[in-house]
C-alpha positions in Angstrom: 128.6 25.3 150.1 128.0 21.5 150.9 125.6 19.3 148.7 122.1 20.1 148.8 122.7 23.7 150.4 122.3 25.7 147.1 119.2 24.6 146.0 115.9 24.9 147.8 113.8 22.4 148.4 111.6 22.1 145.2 108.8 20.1 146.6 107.6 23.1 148.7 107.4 25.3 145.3 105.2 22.5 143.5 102.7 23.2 146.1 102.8 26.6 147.3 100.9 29.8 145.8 101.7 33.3 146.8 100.0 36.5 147.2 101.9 39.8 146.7 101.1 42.6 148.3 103.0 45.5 148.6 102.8 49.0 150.8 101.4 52.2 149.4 104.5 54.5 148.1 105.4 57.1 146.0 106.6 55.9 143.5 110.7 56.9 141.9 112.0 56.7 138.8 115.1 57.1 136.9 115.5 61.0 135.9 115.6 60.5 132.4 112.3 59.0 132.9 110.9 62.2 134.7 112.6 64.1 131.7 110.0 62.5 129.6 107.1 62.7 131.7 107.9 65.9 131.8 108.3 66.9 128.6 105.2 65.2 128.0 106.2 62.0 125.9 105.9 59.7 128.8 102.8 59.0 131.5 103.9 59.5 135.1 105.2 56.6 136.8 102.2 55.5 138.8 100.2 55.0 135.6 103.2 53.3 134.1 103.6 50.9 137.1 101.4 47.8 137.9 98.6 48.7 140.8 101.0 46.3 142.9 104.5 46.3 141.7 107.1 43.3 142.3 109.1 44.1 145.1 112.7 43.1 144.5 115.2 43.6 147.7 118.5 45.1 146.2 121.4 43.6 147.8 121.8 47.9 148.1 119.4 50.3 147.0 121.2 52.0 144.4 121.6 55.5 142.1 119.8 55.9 139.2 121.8 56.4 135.7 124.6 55.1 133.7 125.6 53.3 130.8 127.0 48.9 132.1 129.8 48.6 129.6 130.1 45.0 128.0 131.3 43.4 125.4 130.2 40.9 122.9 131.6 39.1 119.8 129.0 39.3 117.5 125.1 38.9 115.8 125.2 35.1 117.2 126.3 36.3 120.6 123.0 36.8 122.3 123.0 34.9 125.0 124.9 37.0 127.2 122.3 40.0 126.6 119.7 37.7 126.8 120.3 36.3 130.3 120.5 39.8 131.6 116.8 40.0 130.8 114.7 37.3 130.8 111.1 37.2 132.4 109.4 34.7 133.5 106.1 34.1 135.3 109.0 32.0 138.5 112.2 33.1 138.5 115.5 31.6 140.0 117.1 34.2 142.5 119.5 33.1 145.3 119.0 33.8 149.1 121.3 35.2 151.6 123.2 32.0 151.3 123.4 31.4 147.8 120.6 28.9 148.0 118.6 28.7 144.8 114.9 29.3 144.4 111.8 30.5 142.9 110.3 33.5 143.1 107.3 35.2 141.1 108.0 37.8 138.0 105.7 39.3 136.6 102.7 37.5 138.1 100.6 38.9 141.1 100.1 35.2 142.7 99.9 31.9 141.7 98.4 28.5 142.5 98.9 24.7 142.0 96.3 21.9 142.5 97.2 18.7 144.9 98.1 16.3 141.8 100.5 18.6 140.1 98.2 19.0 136.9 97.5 22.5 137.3 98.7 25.6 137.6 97.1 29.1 137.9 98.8 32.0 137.3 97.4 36.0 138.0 98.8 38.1 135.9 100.4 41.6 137.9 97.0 44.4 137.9 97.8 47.2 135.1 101.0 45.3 133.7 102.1 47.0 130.9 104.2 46.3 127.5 107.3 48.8 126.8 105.1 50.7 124.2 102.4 50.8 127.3 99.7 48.5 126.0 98.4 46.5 128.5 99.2 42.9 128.6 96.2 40.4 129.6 95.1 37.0 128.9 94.2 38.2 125.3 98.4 37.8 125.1 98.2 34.6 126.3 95.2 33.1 123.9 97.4 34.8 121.3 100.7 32.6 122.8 99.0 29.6 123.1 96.1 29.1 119.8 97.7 31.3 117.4 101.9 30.6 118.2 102.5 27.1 120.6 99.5 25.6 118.9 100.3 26.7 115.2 102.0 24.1 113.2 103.6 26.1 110.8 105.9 28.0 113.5 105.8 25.3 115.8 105.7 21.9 113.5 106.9 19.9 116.9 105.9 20.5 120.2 109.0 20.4 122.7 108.8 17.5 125.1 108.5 19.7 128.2 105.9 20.7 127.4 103.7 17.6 126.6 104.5 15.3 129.2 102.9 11.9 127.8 103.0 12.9 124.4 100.4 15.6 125.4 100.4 19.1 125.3 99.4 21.5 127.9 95.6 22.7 127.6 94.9 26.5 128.5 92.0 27.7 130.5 91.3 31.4 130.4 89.8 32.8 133.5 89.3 36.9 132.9 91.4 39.0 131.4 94.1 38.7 134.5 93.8 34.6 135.4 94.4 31.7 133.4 95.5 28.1 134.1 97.7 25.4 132.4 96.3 21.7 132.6 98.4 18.7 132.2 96.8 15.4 131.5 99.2 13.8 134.4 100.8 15.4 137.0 103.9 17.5 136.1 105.9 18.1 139.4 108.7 20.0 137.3 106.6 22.3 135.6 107.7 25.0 137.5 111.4 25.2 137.5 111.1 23.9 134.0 109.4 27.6 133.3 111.6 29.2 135.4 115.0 27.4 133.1 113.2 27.4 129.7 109.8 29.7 129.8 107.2 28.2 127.3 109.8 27.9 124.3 110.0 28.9 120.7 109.5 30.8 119.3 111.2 34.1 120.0 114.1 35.4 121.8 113.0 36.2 124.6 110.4 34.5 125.8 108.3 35.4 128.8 106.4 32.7 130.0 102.6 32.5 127.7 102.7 35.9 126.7 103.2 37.3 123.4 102.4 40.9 122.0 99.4 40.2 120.0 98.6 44.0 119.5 102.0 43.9 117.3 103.2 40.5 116.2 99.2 39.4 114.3 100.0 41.8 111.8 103.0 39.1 111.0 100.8 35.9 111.8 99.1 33.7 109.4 95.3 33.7 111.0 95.4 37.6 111.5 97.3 38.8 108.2 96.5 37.6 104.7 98.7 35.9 102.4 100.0 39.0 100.7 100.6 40.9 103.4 102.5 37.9 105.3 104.3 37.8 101.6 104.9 41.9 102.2 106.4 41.5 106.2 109.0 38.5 104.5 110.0 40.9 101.7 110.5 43.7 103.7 112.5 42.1 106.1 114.7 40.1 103.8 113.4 36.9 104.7 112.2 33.8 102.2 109.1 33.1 104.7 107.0 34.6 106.8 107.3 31.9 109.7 112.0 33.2 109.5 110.3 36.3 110.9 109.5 34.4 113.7 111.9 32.5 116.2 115.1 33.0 118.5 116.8 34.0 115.0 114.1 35.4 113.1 114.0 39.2 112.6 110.8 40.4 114.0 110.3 38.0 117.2 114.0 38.2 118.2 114.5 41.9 120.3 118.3 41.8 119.7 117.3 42.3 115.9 114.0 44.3 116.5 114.1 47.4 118.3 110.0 47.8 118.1 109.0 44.1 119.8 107.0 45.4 122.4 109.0 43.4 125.4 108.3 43.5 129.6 112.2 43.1 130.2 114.0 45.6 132.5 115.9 46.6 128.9 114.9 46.9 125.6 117.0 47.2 122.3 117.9 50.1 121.1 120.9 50.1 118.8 119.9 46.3 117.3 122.9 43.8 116.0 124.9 44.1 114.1 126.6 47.1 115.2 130.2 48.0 116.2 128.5 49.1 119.9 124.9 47.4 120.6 122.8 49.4 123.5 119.9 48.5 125.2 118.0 51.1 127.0 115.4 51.5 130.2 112.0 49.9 129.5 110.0 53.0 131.3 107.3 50.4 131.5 109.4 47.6 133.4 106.8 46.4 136.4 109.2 46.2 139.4 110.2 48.6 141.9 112.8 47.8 144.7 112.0 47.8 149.0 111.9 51.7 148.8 109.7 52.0 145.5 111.8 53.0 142.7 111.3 51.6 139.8 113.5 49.4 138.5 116.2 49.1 136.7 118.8 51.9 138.3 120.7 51.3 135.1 119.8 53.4 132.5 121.8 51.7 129.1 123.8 48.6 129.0 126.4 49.0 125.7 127.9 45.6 124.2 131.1 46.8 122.5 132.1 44.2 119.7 135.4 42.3 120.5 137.0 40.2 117.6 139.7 37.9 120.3 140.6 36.7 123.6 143.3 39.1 123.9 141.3 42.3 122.6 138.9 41.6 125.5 141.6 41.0 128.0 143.2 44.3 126.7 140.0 45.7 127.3 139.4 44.5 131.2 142.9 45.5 132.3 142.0 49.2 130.5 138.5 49.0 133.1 136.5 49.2 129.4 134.3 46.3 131.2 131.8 47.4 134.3 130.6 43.4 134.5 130.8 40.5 133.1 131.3 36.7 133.6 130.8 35.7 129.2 134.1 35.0 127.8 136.0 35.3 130.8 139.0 32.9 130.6 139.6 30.4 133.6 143.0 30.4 132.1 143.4 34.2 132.8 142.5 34.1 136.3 145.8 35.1 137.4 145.8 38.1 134.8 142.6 39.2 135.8 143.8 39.7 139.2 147.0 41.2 138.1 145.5 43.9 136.4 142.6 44.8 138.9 144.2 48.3 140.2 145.1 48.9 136.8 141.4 48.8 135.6 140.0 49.6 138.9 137.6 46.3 139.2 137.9 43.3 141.3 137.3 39.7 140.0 134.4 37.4 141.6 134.1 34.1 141.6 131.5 32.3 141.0 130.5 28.5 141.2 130.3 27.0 137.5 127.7 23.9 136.8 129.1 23.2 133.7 131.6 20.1 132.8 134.7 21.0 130.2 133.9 18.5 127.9 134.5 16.2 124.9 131.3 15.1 123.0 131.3 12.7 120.3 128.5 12.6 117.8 126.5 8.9 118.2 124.9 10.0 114.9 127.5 10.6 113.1 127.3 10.6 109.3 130.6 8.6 109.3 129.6 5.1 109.3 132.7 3.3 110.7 133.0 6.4 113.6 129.8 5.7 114.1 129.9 1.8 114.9 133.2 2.6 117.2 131.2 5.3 118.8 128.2 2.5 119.7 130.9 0.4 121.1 130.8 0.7 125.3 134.4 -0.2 125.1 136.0 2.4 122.6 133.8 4.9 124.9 135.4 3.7 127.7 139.1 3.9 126.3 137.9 7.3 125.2 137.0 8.1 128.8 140.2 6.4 130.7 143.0 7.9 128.4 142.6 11.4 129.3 144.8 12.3 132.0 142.4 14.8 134.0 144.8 16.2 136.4 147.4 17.4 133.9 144.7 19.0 131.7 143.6 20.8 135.0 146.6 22.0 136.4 148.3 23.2 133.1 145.0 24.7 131.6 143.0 25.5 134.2 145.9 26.5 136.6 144.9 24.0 139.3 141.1 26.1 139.5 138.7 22.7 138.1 138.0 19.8 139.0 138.7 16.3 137.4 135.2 15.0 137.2 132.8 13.5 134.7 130.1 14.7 133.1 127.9 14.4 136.2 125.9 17.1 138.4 128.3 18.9 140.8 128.5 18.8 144.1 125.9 21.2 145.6 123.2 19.7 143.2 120.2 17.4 144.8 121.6 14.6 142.2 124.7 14.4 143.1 126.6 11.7 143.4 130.4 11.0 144.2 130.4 7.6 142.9 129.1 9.2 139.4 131.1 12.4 139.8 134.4 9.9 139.7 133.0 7.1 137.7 136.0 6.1 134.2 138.0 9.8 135.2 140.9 7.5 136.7 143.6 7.9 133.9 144.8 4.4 133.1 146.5 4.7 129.1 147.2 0.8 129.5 143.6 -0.2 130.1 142.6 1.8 126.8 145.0 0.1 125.2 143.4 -2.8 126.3 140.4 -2.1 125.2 141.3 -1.1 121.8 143.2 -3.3 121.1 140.0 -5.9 122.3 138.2 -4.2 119.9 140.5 -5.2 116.6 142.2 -1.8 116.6 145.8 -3.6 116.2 147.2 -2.5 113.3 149.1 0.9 112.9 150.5 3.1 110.7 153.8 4.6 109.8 152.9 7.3 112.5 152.1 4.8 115.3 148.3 5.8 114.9 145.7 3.0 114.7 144.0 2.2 111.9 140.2 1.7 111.4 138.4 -1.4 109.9 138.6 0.2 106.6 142.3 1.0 106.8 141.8 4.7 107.4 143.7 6.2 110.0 141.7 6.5 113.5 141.2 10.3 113.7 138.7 12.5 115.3 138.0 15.8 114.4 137.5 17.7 117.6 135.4 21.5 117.1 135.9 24.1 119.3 134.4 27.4 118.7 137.8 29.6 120.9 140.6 29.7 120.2 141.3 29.3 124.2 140.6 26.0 124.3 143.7 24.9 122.1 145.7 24.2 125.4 143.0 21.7 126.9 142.5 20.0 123.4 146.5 20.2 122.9 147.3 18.1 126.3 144.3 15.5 125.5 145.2 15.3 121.6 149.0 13.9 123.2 147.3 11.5 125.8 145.1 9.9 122.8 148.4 10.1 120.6 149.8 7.6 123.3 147.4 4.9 122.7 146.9 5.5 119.0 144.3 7.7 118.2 144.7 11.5 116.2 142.7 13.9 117.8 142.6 16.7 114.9 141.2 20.3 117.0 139.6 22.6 114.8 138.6 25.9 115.7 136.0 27.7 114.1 133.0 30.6 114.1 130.3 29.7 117.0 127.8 30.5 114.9 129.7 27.3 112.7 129.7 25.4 115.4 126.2 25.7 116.7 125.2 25.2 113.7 126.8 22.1 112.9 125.4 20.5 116.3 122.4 21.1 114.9 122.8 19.8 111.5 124.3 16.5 112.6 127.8 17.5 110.8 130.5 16.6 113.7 132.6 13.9 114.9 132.9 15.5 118.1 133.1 19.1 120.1 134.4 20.3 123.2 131.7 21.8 125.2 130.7 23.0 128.3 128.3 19.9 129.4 125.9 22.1 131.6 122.2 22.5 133.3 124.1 19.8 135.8 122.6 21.8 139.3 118.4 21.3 138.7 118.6 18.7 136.2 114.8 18.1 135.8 114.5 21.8 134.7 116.0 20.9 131.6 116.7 17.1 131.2 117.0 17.0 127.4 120.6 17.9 127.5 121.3 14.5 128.9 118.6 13.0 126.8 120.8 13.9 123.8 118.9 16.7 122.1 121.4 19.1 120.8 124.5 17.0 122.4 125.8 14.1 122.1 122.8 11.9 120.2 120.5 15.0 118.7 119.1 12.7 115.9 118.2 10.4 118.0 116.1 12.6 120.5 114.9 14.1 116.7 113.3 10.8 116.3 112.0 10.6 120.3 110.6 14.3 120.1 108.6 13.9 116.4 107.4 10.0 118.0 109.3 8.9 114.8 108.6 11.3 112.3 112.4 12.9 111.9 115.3 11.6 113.2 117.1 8.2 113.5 115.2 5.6 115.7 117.7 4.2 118.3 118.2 0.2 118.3 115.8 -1.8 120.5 118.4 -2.0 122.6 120.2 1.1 122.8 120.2 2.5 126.5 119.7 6.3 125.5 115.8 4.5 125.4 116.4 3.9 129.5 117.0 7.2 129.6 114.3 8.6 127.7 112.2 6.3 129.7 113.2 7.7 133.1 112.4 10.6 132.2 108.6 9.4 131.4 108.3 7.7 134.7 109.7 11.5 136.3 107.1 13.7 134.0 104.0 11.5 135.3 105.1 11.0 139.1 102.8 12.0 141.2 105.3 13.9 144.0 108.6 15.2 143.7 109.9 12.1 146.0 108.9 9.7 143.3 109.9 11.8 140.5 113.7 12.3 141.7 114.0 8.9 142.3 113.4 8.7 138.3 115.1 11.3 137.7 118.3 10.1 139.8 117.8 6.7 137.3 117.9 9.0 134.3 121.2 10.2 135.7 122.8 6.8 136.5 122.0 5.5 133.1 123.7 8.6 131.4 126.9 8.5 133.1 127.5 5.0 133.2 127.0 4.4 129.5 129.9 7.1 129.3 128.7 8.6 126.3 129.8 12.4 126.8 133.7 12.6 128.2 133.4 15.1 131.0 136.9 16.5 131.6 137.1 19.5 134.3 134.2 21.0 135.7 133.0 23.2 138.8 135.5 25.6 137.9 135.7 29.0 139.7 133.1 31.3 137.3 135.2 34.6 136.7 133.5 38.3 136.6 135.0 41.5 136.4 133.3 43.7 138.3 134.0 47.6 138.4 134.7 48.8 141.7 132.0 51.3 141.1 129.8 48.8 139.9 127.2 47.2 142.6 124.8 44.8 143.9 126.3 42.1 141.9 126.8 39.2 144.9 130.1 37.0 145.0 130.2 32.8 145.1 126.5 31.9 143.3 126.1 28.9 141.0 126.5 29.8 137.5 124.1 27.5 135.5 122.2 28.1 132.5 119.4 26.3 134.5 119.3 29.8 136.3 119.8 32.1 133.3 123.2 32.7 134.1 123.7 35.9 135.8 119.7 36.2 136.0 119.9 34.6 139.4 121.1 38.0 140.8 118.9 39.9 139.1 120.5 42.5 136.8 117.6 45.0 136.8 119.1 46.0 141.1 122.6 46.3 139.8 123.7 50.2 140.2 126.7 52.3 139.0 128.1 55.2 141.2 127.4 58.2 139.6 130.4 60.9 139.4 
C-alpha cells in the first residue's frame, strides 16, 4: 500500500454520526447456546440480543464451535488476550483494501457538534452485560462520578482526556444517550477512544461503562469501610483501590472470571493456569450479515509456553490455530518450512512498530544522565549503528533501516524523518565523542566517563531473541568505545522497571507510529524514553522531574496542546506533524529496523483472518480484523 492509502480520512469521522439499522431476522446462535436455552439456564437468543444488533460482515460467514488454540507465557502476558476483545463505543476495522477506519461497537448511533466539543453517543436498545443485566447510562454515571472522577483510584487524570488541563464533563440524557463535553474542541477524541477507550482503571475497558450492579459492592461511596477492608482481605490485596486497575484482581477479567464484561469472550479458567480459556459471552451484542450471533468460536485456550523454541516446537506440531504474539521475524523462514508439517500457512502482516534502542533521559545515574542530555552523544548513539547489517543478519533482510519515525502508509509520514541520523558513519561518532571529552580509554579500548568509570550501558531486553540484534549493535558501539552490556530478563521485570525509572536503556518496539494523535504520549515520553518527565507534565508538577526551561521535550509537549485545542483536523495535524519533527530530530529514541513483515500462523482450517493489515497497537493489534468473525472448520 502507498502512503496515506491505509488510513481513512479522519476528518470525515470527527463530523459524521451514524444510524444503525438492521433487517428483521431470526436470529442463530452457537449450539451450545441452544443447549442452554434449552435446558433452561439461558433466555432464548432474541431476548439475549440488542432490539438492533451490530452487524459485522464476516470476511465469510462461518460454523459455529471450536476451541482457537494459543499460547501465552504467563500472568503478565495479557495483552495478547486482551486485544482479541476489546470494546469500544468506535472501533478500528480495515476495509476491503486494508484501509483503516472507525466503525461503531456497541453504540446504536452517535453524533458530534460543529466545534469538536461534543460528542453524543446512543447506547445499542436492550444491550446486555454477560450475566444479562442490562447496561444503561446508570453504568456510565457509575464510570464517570464514582471511578474517572474518584481520586483515590484515579489520583491523576490522563492527559487525553483533559485537553487543557480539563477534564471531560458528562451529560446524561435517558437511560440510553449521554454526551461528553470538552471545554475546547477535541478533533482526536474519537480515534483516541477507539486506541485507548476512557483508561484506567480495568483491563478491559469499554469506553464509559462500568458494571455498577457488581463492582459498588468494591467501591468506596457504595461499600463501607469494613466491608471495602473485607473485599481487600479476601482477595489478598493490602487495599481496596489494588482491587481495582489493569492488574488489580477484581476489575482485571483475566484474573476475575465473574466481571460482568460485553466482550465476544469472557474468562473462564483465570491466570495463572497451565491452560487459560475463555469462553462465549451468550450475551455478546453482534450478529453477522445473516444474523447469527457472534462469536462462531466457542473457546479460545492460551496454553503456557516457557521459550522461543517450545513455541516454535509447538507451530511446526499445528498446536497453534492463530497467532501473530511472539512470533519471531527471525523464524520467518522456519515458519514457512514447517507449514505442511503443521498444516497452517503464515501471513504477513504490516508492523508500525520501530526495533528500538531507548535510553532513559531520567536516569538515576547522574553522569549517564548528563551524556544522555547531550544532542551530540545522542547523535553518535544514533550514527554508529550500522542498520543494514543488523537487518540482514537478524531480521534476514525482512525490515527496514529506519528511525524511530511513522512508517510509510501513515498520514505523518515523512521520508526526510524516516532517514533522518540512520546513515552509519562510526568516524563521525567518533567525532563527536571524542568533541565531547570522551578521550581517554581503558586497557580494553573502552572510553572512559568524567568520573573515570568505564562508558557502559546496560541494555534490557525482555527475549531472549533479541540477543542477535543487541549482539551486532554491542560490536558496532565496541568500535567507537562504548560497552553495550544486554541483559535479558522477565517482562514483567522489564515493564516494571520502565515504570519505576530503574534503566539505562531497553530495546523496544517504538510503536503507535500509523495514527499518532490516537495516542501521542508515546512520543511525549510517558512510559518511554523520558517517563519522569511526562510524570511531572501529567500531575502539572506534582510528581516527576520538571524538564529544564529549555529542554525541547517542552516543544513537544507544546505541539501537542496547540493539536488538542485546534479547531479542525487541518490545523491539528499540522501540530501534530510539528510534534513529530521535534521528536525525531532531537534523536532521543534510536530507532533501528522497523515496518517489518508482521508474522501469523494461521491454521489452514482456521478462517476469516485477512492477509497484509497494519499491525499497530493504535488498532488493538489483531482487533482490526475483528476476532469475534473468525471460524474454525468443524470435523
Amino acid at each position: 500500500m502507498t502512503a496515506n492509502h491505509w488510513v481513512a480520512a479522519l476528518s470525515l469521522a470527527a463530523l459524521s454520526s451514524t444510524a444503525l439499522t438492521v433487517p428483521a431476522w431470526a436470529f442463530q446462535e452457537s449450539p451450545m447456546l441452544t443447549e442452554m436455552v434449552e435446558a433452561g439456564s439461558l433466555p432464548p437468543v432474541d431476548e439475549r440480543l440488542p432490539a438492533n444488533p451490530t452487524v459485522v460482515n464476516a470476511v465469510s460467514v462461518g460454523e459455529y464451535g471450536g476451541t482457537w488454540h494459543r499460547a501465552y507465557n504467563g500472568p503478565g502476558d495479557r495483552w495478547g488476550p486482551t486485544k482479541l476483545m476489546e470494546e469500544r463505543v468506535l472501533k478500528w476495522a480495515a476495509d476491503e483494501n486494508g484501509v483503516a477506519y472507525l466503525e461503531p461497537g456497541f453504540i446504536e448511533s452517535y453524533s458530534v457538534n460543529e466545534d469538536s466539543t461534543e460528542f453524543t453517543f446512543t447506547l445499542l436498545e436492550g444491550l446486555k452485560w454477560s450475566d444479562g443485566h442490562p447496561v444503561t447510562t446508570e453504568d456510565v454515571k457509575f464510570w464517570y462520578e464514582d471511578v474517572f472522577l474518584n481520586s483515590a483510584l484515579v489520583p491523576t487524570i490522563d492527559p487525553t482526556f483533559a485537553p487543557g488541563g480539563v477534564p471531560m464533563q458528562l451529560e446524561i440524557a435517558d437511560e440510553r444517550t449521554f454526551t461528553v463535553k470538552f471545554a475546547q474542541p477535541y478533533v482526536y477524541f474519537l480515534q483516541i477512544l477507539a486506541k485507548d477507550s476512557t483508561g484506567e482503571p480495568s483491563l478491559d475497558r469499554p469506553s464509559f461503562i462500568m458494571p455498577k450492579h457488581y463492582l459498588s459492592q468494591f467501591n468506596d461511596k457504595y461499600a463501607s469501610e469494613d466491608e471495602l477492608k473485607a473485599a481487600a482481605a479476601k482477595y489478598n490485596v493490602e487495599k481496596w483501590t489494588d482491587l481495582w486497575g489493569s492488574r488489580g484482581v477484581v476489575t482485571a477479567w483475566w484474573f476475575n472470571a465473574d466481571l460482568p464484561v460485553i466482550t465476544a469472550w469472557k474468562i473462564e479458567t483465570p491466570a495463572p493456569a497451565e491452560t487459560v480459556t475463555m469462553v462465549r459471552n451468550p450475551y455478546y451484542y453482534a450478529v453477522d450479515q445473516e444474523g447469527n450471533q457472534l462469536p462462531y468460536i466457542d473457546r479460545i485456550a492460551h496454553r503456557l509456553f516457557q521459550d522461543n523454541e517450545t513455541l516454535s516446537l509447538m507451530v511446526a506440531q499445528g498446536q497453534i490455530d492463530a497467532q501473530n504474539r511472539f512470533m519471531q521475524l527471525a523464524n520467518y523462514t522456519f515458519y514457512r518450512e514447517n507449514e505442511e508439517r503443521g498444516n497452517y500457512h503464515t501471513l504477513r502482516w504490516i508492523g508500525a512498530t520501530v526495533w528500538s534502542l531507548m535510553p532513559n533521559y531520567n536516569v538515576k545515574d547522574e553522569v549517564l544522565n548528563a551524556l544522555y542530555d547531550k544532542f551530540e552523544f545522542r547523535e553518535a548513539l544514533q550514527v554508529a549503528v550500522d542498520r543494514e547489517l543488523v537487518n540482514e543478519l537478524a531480521y534476514s533482510g525482512l525490515a527496514e533501516p529506519r528511525s524511530a519515525s511513522p512508517i510509510t502508509g501513515s498520514p505523518y509520514f515523512s521520508e526526510e524523518l524516516e532517514t533522518y541520523l540512520t546513515e552509519y558513519d562510526p568516524d563521525r561518532a567518533d567525532e563527536l565523542l571524542d568533541g565531547l571529552g570522551l578521550t581517554e580509554r581503558d586497557s580494553a579500548g573502552f572510553r572512559l566517563r568524567p568520573d573515570g568509570q568505564r562508558l557502559s550501558i546496560v541494555i534490557e531486553a525482555n527475549d531472549a531473541s533479541h540477543s542477535k540484534p543487541l549482539e551486532l549493535i554491542a560490536e558496532n558501539y565496541r568500535d567507537v568505545g562504548i560497552e553495550l552490556l544486554a541483559r535479558i530478563i522477565d517482562r514483567t521485570q522489564w515493564e516494571n522497571n520502565r515504570q519505576n525509572n530503574d534503566f539505562q536503556m531497553q530495546w523496544m518496539p517504538f510503536d503507535r507510529l500509523s495514527v499518532v494523535p490516537a495516542d501521542p504520549r508515546r512520543m511525549m515520553g510517558d512510559d518511554g524514553f523520558a517517563s519522569e518527565y511526562f510524570k511531572w507534565y501529567e500531575t502539572a508538577g506534582a510528581e516527576g522531574i520538571e524538564p529544564a526551561e529549555d529542554n525541547p521535550i517542552r516543544d513537544v509537549w507544546a505541539a501537542w496542546g496547540e493539536a488538542s485545542e485546534a479547531a479542525s483536523v487541518e490545523v491539528a495535524d499540522q501540530a501534530v506533524n510539528k510534534m513529530i519533527d521535534t521528536f525525531v530530530r532531537n534523536a532521543w529514541v534510536i530507532g533501528v529496523v522497523g515496518e517489518e513483515p508482521a508474522p501469523i500462523i494461521v491454521s489452514n482450517k482456521f478462517h476469516n483472518l485477512r492477509d497484509g493489515l497494519v499491525l499497530d497497537d493504535v488498532h488493538r493489534g489483531k482487533g482490526i480484523a475483528y476476532p469475534a468473525q473468525f471460524w474454525i472448520e468443524q470435523d
